[in-house]
C-alpha angles and dihedrals in degrees: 000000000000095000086058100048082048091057111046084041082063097051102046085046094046095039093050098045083044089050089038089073091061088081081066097060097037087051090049091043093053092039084059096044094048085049103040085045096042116032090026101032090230112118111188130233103240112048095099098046093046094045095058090037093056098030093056087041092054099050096041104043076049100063100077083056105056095043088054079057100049082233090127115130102251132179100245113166090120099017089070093056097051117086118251090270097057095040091059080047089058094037088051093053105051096042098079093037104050115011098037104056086035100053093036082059095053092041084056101043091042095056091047081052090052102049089042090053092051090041101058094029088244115208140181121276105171087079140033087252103082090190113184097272081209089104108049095039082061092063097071097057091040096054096038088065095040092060083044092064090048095045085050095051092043102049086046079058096049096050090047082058098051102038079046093246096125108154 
């Protein structure tokens, strides 16, 4: 079970410092943009379609990490209050009852997104550009089961604190 835990640990944390550069690229790409449009009067045609992209890309291959973290937003006005125990109660509880389902929901829809999207060859018309949406419509299901495994991982946690089997 460790080696699991191990495991999936690795690959939100890898997956989320790897995903953490493309703020990198989206800051030099509208850097660029802001300069060629307004010191060259030359705006290019794919800005708008890369900054979305990436952007998405960045906040939501970053999610598995953060929960590995414990770095989640959470209404806390009473967990905070509540000892370690009570809090992985409270965790094991709403785990299956919210993550889950709705994790399990995106994971579905963006894969019939995906497969659409392949299907039909989808591409961008907000821009000029007209890059392959494929990509970016593969984000959403990858990182949907990514944030399963962690959620996995950190519900088994949970219910080793609360049973008192923590290893």
């Amino acid at each position: 079970m460790q080696k699991f835990f191990f495991y999936v640990d690795k690959l939100s944390e890898q997956s989320g410092k790897l995903f953490a550069w493309i703020i990198v690229i989206l800051t030099l790409s509208i850097v660029y943009e802001v300069a060629a449009r307004y010191l060259f009067n030359a705006p290019t045609i794919w800005a708008w379609d890369l900054s979305y992209m990436l952007y998405g890309a960045h906040f939501m291959m970053g999610a598995a990490y953060t929960l590995h973290l414990k770095a989640n937003v959470r209404i806390d006005v009473f967990y905070r209050y509540l000892s370690p125990k009570r809090q992985a109660l409270v965790d094991m509880c709403l785990y299956p009852v919210f993550f889950f389902p709705a994790l399990i929901v995106l994971l579905v829809v963006g894969v019939q997104h995906l497969v659409y999207a392949w299907e039909i060859g989808e591409r961008t018309s907000m821009t000029m550009w007209r890059v392959s949406l494929v990509p970016f419509k593969a984000v959403l299901p990858l990182a949907s089961l990514l944030l399963i495994l962690q959620g996995i991982v950190e519900f088994i946690r949970t219910m080793q604190i609360v049973t008192g089997r923590e290893e």
